[in-house]
C-alpha positions as CSV (number, residue, x, y, z in Angstrom):
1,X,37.3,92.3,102.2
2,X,37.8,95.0,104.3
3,X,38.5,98.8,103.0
4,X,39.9,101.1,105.3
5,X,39.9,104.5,103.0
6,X,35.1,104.5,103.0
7,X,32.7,106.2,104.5
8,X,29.2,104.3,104.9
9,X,26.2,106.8,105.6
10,X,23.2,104.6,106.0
11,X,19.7,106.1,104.6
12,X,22.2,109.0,103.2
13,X,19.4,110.9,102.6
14,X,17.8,111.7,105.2
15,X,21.5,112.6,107.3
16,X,22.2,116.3,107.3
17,X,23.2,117.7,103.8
18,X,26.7,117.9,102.7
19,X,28.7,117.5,99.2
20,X,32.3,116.9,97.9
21,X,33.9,116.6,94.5
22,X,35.5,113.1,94.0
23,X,39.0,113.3,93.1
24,X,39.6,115.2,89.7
25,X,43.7,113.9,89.4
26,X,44.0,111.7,86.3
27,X,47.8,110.9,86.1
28,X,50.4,112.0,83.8
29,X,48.7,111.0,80.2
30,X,45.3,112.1,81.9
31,X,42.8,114.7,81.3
32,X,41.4,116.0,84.9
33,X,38.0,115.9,85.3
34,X,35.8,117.3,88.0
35,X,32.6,116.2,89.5
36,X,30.3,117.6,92.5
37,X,28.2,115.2,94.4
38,X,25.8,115.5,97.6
39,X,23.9,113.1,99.6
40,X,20.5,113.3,97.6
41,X,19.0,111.7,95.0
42,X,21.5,109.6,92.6
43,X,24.8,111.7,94.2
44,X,26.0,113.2,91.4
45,X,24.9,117.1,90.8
46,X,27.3,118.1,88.5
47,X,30.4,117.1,86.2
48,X,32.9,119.0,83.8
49,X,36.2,119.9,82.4
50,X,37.9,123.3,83.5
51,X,35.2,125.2,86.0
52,X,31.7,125.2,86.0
53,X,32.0,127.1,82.5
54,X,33.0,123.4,81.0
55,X,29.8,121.5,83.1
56,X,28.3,118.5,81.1
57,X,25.3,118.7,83.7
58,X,24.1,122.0,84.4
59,X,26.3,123.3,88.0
60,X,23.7,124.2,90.5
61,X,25.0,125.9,94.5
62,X,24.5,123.0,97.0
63,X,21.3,125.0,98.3
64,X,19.6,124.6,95.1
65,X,21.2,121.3,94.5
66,X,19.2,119.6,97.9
67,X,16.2,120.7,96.3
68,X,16.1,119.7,92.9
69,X,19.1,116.7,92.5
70,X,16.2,114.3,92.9
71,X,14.0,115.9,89.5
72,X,16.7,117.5,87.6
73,X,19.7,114.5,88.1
74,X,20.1,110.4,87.0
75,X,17.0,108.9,87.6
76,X,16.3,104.8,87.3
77,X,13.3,103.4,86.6
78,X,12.8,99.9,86.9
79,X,9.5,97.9,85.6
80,X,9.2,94.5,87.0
81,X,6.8,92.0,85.8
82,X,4.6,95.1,84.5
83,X,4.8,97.2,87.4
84,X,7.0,100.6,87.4
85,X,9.3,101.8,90.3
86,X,11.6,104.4,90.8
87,X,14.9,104.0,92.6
88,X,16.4,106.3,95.2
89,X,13.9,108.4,96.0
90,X,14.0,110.4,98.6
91,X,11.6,108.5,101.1
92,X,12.9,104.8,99.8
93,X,14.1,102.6,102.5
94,X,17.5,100.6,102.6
95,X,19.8,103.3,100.7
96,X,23.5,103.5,101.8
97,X,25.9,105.8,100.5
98,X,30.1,104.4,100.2
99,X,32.5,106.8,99.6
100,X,35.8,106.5,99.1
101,X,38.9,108.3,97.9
102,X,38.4,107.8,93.9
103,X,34.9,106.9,93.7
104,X,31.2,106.8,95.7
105,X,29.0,104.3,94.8
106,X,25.3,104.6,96.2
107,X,22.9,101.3,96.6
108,X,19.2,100.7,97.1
109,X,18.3,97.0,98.6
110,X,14.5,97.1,98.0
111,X,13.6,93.4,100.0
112,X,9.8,93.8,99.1
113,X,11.2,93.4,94.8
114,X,13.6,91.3,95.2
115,X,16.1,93.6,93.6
116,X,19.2,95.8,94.6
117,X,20.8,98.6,92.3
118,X,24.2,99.5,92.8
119,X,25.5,102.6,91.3
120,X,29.0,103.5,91.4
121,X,31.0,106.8,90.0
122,X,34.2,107.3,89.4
123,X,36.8,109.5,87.1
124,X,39.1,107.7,84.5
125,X,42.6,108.2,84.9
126,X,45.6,107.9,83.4
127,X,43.4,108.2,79.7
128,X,43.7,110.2,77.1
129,X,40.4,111.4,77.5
130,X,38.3,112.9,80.4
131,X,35.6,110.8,81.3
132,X,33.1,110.0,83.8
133,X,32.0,106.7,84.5
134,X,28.4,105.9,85.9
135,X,28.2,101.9,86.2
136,X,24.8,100.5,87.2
137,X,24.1,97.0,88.5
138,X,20.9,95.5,89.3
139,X,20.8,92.6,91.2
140,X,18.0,89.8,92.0
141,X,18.1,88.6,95.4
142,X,15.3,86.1,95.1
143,X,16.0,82.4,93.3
144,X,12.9,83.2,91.0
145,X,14.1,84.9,87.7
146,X,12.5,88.1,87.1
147,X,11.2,90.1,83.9
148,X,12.8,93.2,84.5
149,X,12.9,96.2,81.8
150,X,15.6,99.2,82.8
151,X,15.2,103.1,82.0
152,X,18.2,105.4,83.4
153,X,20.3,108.2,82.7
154,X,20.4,112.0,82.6
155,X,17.4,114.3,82.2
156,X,19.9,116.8,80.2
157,X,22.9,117.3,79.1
158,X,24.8,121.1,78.5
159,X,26.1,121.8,75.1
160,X,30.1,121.8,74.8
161,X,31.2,125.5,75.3
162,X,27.9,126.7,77.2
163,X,29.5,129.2,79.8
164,X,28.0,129.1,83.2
165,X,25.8,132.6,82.6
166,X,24.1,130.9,79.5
């Protein structure tokens, strides 16, 4: 299947910097919803309702962002019969960024595991609620099955109400 509406960037993270907010419009029963993203780490930087006086995740400028996205952001750790990697570092080979319109996915295709990860965001419209959704896939590209044990998510998460100066 072809798309039209995506962007590829191959090893996104080393291209030259740059960030974007996918698409906060969440239809008439919707509540709007923005996030930030760059081409480091995981993507996402930051998320909320409002302005960056309703983030969830902690609003950072993109120069401080480039720096820190890779400590502060989602992290996955993967441990594979018994041995512990980290996905989408900054140095890791075969990483490709797709963005399009409503969503940006980001994917790591690490051929020495046997394992890809897929992450996609996107916003959730037409809800009754605002939401962000963060779906992970991991993926075995060898016939043998693998033990595989999964740790991911957030490093924090902003109290509702928290104004930007707190």
């Amino acid at each position: 299947m072809n798309i039209i509406n995506e962007f590829k960037l191959e090893n996104y993270q080393q291209e030259r910097p740059f960030t974007s907010f996918l698409s906060g419009i969440s239809g008439k029963k919707g509540i709007p919803m923005w996030a930030f993203y760059v081409n480091r780490g995981q993507g996402l930087a930051s998320f909320g309702l409002r302005d960056k006086n309703g983030a969830i995740m902690e609003f950072f400028p993109a120069n401080a962002t480039y720096r820190h996205i890779a400590r502060i952001g989602f992290r996955t750790f993967i441990k594979i019969n018994g041995k512990v990697e980290e996905f989408f570092l900054e140095n890791n080979p075969g990483q490709t960024m797709v963005i399009r319109p409503d969503q940006f996915s980001i994917i790591e295709e690490n051929n020495a595991l046997g394992i890809r990860v897929t992450i996609t965001y996107f916003t959730l419209p037409n809800e009754f609620l605002a939401g962000l959704v963060r779906k992970v896939e991991v993926t075995n590209l060898s016939e043998e099955p693998k033990d595989i044990e999964i740790v991911d998510g957030l490093a924090q998460l902003l109290t509702s109400g928290l104004d930007y100066g707190g």
